[in-house]
DSSP file (Angstrom, degrees, kcal/mol; ACC not computed):
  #  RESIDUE AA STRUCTURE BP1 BP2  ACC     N-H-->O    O-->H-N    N-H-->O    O-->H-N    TCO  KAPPA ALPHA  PHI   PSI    X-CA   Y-CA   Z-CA
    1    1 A X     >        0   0    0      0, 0.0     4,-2.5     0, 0.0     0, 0.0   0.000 360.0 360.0 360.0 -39.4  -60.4   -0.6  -85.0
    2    2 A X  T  4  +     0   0    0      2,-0.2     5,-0.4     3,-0.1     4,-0.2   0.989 360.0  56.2 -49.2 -65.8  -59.1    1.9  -82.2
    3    3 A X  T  > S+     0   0    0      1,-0.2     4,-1.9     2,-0.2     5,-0.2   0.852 109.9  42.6 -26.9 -75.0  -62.8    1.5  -80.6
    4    4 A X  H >> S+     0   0    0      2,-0.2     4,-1.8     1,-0.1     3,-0.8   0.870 110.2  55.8 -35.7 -64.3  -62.3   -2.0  -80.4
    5    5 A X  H >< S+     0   0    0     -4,-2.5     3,-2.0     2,-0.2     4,-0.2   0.752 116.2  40.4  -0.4-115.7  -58.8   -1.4  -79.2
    6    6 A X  H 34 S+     0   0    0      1,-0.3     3,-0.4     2,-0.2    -1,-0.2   0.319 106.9  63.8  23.2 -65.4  -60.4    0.7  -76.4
    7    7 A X  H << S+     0   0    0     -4,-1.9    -1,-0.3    -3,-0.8    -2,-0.2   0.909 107.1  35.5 -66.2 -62.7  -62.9   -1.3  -75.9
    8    8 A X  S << S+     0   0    0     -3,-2.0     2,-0.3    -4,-1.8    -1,-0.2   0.519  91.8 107.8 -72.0 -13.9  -61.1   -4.3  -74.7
    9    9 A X        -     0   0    0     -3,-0.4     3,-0.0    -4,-0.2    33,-0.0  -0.418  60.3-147.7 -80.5 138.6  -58.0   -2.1  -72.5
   10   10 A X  S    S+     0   0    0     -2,-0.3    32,-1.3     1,-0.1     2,-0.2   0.949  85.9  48.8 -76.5 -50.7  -58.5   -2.4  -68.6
   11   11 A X  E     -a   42   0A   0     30,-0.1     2,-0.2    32,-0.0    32,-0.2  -0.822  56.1-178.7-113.3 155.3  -56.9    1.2  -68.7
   12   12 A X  E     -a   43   0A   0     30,-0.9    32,-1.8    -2,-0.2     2,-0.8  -0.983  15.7-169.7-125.5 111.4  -57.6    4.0  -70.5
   13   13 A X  E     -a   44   0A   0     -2,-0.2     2,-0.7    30,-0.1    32,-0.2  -0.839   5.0-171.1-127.0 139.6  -55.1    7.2  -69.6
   14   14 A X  E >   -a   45   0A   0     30,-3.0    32,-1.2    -2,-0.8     3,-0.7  -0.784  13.1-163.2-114.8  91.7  -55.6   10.7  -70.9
   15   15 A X  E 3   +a   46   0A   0     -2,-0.7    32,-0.2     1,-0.2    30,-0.1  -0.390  66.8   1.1 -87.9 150.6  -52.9   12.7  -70.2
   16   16 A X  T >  S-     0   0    0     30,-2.3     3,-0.8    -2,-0.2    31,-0.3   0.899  86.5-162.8  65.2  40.6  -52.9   16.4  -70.2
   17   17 A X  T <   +     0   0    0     -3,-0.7     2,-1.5    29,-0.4    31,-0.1   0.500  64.8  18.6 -41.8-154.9  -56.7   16.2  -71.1
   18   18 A X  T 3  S+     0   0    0      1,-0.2    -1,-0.2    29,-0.1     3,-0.1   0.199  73.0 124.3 -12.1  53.6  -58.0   19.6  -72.5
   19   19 A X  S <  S+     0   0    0     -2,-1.5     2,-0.3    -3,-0.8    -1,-0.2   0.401  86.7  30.0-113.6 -20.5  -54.8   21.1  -73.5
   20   20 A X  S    S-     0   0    0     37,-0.0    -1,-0.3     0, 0.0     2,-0.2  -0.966  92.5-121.0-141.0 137.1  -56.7   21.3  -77.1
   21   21 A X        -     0   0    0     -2,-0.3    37,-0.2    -3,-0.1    36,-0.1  -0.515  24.7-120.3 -90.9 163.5  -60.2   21.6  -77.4
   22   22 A X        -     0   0    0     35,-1.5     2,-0.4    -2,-0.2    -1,-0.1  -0.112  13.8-134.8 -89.6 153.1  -62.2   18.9  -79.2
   23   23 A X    >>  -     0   0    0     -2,-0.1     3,-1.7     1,-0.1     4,-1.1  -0.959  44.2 -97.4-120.8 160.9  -64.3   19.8  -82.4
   24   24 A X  T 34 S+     0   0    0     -2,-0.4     4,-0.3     1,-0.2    -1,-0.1   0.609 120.7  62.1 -72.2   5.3  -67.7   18.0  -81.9
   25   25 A X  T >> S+     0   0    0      2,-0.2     4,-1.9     1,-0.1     3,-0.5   0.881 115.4  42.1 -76.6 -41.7  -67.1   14.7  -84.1
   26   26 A X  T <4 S+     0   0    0     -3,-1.7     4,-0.5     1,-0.3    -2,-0.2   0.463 110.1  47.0 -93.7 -10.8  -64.4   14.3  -81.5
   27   27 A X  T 3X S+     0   0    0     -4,-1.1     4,-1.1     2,-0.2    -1,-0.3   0.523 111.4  61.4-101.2  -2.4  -65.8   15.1  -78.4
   28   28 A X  H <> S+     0   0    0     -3,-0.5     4,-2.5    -4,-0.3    -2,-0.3   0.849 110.4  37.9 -69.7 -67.6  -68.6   12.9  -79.8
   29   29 A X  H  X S+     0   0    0     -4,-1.9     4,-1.0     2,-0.2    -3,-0.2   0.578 107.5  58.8 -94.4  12.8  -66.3   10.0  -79.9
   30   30 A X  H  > S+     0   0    0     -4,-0.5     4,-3.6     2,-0.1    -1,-0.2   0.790 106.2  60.6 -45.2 -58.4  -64.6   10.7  -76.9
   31   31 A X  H  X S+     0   0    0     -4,-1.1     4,-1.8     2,-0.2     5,-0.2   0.812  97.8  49.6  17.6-101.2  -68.0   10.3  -75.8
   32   32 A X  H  < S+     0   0    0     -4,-2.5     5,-0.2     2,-0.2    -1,-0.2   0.901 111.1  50.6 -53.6 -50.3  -68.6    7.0  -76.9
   33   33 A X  H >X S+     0   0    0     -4,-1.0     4,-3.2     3,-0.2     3,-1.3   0.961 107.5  58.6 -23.9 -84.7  -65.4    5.8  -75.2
   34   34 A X  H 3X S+     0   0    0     -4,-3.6     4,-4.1     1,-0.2    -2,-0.2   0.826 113.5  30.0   3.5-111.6  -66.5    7.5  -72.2
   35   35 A X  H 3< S+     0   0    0     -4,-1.8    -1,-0.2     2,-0.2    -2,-0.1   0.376 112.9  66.3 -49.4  -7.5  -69.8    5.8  -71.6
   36   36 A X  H <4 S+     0   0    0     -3,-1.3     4,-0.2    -5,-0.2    -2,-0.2   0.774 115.9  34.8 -89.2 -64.2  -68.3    2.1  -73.4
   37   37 A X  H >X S+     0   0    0     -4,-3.2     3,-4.5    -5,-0.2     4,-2.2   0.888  89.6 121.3 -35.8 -46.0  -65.9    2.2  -70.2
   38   38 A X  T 3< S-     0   0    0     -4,-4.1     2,-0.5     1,-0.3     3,-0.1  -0.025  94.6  -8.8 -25.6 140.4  -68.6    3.8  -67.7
   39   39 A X  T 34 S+     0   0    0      1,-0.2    -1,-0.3    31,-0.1    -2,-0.1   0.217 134.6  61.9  78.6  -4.0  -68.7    1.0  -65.1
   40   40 A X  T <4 S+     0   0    0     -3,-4.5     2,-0.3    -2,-0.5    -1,-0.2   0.778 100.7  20.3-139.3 -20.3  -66.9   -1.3  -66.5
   41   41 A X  S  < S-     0   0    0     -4,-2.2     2,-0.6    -5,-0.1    -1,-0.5  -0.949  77.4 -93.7-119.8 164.3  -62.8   -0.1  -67.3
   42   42 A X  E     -a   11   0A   0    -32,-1.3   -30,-0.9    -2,-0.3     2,-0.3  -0.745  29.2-174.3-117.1 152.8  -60.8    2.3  -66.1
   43   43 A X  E     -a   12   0A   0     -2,-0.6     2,-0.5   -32,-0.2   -30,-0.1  -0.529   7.8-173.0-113.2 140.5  -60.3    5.6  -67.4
   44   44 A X  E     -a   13   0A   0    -32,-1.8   -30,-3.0    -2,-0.3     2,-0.5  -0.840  12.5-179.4-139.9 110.9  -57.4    8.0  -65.8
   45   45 A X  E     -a   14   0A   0     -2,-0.5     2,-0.4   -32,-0.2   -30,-0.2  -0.947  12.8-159.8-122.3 151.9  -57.2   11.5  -66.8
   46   46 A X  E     +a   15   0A   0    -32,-1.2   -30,-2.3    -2,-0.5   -29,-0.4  -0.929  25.0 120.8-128.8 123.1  -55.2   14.5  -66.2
   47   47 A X        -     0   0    0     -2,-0.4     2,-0.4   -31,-0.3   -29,-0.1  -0.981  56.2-124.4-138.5 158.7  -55.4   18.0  -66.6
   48   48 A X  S    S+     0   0    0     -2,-0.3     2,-0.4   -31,-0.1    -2,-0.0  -0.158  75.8 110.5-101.2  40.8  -55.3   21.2  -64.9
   49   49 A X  S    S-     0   0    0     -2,-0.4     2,-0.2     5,-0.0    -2,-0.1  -0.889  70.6-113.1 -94.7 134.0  -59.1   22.4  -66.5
   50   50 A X    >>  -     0   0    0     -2,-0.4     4,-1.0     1,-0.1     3,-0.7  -0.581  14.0-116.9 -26.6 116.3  -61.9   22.6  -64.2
   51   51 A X  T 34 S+     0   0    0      1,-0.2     3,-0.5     2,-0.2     4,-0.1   0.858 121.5  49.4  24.4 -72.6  -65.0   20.3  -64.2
   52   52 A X  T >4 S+     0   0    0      1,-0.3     3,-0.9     2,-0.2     4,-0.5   0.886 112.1  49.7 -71.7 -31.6  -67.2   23.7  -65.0
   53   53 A X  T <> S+     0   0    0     -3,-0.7     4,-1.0     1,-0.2    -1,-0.3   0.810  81.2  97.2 -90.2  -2.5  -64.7   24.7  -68.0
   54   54 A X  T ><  +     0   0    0     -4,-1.0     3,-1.2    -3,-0.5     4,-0.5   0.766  69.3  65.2 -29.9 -38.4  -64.9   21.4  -69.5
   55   55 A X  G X> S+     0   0    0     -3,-0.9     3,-2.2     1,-0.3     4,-1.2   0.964  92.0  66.3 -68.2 -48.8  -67.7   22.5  -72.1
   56   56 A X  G >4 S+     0   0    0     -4,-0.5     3,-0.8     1,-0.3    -1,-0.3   0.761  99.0  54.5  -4.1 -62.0  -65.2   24.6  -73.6
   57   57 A X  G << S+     0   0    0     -3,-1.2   -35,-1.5    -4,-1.0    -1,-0.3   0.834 115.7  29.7 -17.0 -69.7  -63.7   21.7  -74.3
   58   58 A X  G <4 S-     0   0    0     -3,-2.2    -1,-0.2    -4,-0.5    -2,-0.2   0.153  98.6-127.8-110.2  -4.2  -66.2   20.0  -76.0
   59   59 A X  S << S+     0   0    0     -4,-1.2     2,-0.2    -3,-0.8    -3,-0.2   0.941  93.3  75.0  21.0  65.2  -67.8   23.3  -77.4
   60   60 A X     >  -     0   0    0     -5,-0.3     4,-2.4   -33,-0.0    -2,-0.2  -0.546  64.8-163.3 160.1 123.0  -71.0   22.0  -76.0
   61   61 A X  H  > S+     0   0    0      1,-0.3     4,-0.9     2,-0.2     5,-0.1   0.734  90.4  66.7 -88.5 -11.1  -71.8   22.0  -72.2
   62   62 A X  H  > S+     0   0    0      2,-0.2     4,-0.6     3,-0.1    -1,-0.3   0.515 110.9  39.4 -94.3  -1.6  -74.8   19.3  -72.6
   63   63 A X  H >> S+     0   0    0     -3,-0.2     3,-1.2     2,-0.1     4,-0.6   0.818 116.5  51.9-117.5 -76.8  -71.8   16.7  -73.7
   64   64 A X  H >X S+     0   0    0     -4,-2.4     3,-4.1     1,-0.3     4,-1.2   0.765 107.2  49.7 -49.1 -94.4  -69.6   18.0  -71.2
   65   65 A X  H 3X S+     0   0    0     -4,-0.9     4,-2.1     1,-0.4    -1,-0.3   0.538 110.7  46.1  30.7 -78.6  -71.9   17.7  -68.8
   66   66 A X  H << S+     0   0    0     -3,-1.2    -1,-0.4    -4,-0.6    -2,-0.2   0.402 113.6  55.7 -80.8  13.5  -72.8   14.0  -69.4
   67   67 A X  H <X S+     0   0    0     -3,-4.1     4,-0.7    -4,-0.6    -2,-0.3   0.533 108.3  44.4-104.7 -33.3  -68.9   13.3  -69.7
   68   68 A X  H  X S+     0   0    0     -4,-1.2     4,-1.1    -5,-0.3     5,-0.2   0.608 108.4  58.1 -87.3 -11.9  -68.2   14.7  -66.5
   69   69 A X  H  X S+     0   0    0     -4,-2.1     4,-1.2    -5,-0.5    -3,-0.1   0.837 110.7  45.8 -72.2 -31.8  -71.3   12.7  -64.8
   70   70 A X  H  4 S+     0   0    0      1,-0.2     4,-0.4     2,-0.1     5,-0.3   0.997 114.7  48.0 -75.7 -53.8  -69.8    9.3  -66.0
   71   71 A X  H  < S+     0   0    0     -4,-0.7    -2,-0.2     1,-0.2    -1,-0.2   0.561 117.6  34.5 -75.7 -24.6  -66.4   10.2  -64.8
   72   72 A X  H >< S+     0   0    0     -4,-1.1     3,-2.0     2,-0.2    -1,-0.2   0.931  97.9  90.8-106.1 -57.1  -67.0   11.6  -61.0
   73   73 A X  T 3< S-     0   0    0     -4,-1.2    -2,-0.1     1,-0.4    -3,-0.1   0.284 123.7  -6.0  -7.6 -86.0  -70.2    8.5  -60.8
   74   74 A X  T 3  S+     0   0    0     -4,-0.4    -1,-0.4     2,-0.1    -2,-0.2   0.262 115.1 133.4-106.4  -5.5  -67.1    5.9  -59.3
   75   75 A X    <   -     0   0    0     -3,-2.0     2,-0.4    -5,-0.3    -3,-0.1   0.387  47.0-152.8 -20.3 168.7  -64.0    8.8  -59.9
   76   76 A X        -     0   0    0      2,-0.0     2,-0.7     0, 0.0    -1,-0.1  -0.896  14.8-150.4-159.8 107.2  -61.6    9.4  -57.3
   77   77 A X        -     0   0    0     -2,-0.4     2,-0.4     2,-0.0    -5,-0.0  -0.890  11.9-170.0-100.1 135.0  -60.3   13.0  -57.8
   78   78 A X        -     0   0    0     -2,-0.7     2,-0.5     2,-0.0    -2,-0.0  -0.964   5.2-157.9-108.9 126.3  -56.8   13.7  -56.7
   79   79 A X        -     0   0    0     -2,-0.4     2,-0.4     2,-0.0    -2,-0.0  -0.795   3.8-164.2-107.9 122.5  -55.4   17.4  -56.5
   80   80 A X        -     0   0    0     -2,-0.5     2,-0.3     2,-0.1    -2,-0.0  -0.873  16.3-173.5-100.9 155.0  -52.0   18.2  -56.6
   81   81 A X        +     0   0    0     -2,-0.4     2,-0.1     2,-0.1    -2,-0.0  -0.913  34.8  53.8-127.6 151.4  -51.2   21.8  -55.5
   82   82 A X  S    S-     0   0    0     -2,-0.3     2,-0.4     2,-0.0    -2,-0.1  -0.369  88.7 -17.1 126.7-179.3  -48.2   23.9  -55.4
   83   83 A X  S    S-     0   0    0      1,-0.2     5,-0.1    -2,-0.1    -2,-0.1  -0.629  73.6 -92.0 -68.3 115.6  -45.7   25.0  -58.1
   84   84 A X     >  -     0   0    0     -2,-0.4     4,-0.8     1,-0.1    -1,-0.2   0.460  30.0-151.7 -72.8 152.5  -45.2   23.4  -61.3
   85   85 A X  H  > S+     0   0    0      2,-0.2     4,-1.4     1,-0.2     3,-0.4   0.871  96.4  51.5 -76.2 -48.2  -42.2   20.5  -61.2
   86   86 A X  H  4 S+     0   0    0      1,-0.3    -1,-0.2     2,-0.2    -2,-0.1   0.859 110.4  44.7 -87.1 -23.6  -41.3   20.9  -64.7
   87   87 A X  H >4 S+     0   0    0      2,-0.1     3,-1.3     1,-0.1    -1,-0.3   0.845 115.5  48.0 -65.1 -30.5  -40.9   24.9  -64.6
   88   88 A X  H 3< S+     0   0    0     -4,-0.8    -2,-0.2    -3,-0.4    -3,-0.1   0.681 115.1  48.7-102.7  -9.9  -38.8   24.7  -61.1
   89   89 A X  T 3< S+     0   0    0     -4,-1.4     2,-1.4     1,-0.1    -1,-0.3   0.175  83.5 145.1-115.6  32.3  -36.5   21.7  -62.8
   90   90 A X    X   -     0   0    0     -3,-1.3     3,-4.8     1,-0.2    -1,-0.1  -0.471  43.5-160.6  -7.9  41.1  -36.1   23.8  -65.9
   91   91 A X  T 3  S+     0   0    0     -2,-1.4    -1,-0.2     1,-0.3    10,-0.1   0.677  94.5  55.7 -46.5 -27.2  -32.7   23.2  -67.4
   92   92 A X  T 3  S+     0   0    0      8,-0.1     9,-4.9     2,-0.0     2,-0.4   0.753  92.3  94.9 -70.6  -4.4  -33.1   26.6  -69.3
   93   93 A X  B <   -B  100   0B   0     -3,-4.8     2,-1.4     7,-0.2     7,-0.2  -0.584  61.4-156.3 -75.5 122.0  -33.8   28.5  -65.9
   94   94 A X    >   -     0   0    0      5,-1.0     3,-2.9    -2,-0.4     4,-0.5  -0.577   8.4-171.8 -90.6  81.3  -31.2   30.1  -64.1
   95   95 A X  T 3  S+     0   0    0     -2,-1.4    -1,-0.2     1,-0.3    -2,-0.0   0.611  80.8  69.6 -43.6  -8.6  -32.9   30.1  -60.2
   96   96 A X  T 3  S-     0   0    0      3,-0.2    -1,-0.3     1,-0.2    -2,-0.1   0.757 126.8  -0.7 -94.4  -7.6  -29.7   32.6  -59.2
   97   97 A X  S <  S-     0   0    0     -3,-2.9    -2,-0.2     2,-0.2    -1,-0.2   0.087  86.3-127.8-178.5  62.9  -31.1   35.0  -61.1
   98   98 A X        +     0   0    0     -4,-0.5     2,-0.4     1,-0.1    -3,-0.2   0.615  67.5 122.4  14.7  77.3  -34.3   34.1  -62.8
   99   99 A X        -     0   0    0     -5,-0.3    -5,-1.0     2,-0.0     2,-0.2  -0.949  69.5-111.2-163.2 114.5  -33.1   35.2  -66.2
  100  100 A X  B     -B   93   0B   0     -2,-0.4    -7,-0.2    -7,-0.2     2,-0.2  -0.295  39.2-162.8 -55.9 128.7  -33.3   32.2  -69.0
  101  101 A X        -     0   0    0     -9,-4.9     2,-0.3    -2,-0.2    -7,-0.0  -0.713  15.6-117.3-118.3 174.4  -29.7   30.9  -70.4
  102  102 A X        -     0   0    0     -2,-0.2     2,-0.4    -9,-0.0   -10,-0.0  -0.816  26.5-165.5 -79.9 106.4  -28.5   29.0  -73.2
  103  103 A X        -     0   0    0     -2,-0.3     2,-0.2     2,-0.0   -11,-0.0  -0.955  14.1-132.5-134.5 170.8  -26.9   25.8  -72.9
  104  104 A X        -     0   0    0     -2,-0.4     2,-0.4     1,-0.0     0, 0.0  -0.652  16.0-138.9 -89.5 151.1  -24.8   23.6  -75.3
  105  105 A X        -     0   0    0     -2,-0.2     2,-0.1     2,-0.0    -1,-0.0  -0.877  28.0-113.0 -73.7 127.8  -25.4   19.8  -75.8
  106  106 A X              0   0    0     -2,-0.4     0, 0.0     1,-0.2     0, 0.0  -0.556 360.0 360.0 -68.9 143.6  -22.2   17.5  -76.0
  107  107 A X              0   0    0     -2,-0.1    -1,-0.2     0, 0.0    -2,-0.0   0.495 360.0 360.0 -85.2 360.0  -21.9   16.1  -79.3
């Protein structure tokens, strides 16, 4: 029933993509996704892995491979650069003197 799901969604997002790597039943139907969308929805992921360490991923670079060929075909890659947002707005960080604190929640 997800497939179908899937199948029918004008977007697809995948956030934080390869943040756990896939075992190959799942990079299999990742896969299938993949290549049901190719050309015809669109899929938006993000993560901070490489293109080349994708197989990693996927433990298996010949699936990687044909998973990143569908994705750059019509892709639009956009790079953000610079230092992460969610470390520098930290509430546990103390920036006056970079040393992690403690704080209370009000009940």
């Amino acid at each position: 029933q997800i497939l179908k799901d899937l199948a029918r969604a004008d977007l697809i997002i995948l956030d934080e993509f390869g943040y756990v790597p896939f075992d190959i039943d799942g990079a299999r139907l990742l896969y299938q996704i993949i290549a049901g969308a190719y050309e015809r929805r669109s899929i938006i992921f993000t993560t901070n892995i490489e293109f080349g360490k994708w197989g990693t991923i996927f433990a298996d670079d010949k699936l990687a491979a044909a998973i990143v060929d569908r994705i750059v075909h019509h892709g639009r890659l956009i790079e953000f650069h610079g230092p992460s947002r969610r470390m520098s707005e930290a509430l546990m960080f103390d920036h006056t003197n970079n040393q992690s604190t403690t704080t209370s929640m009000p009940q």
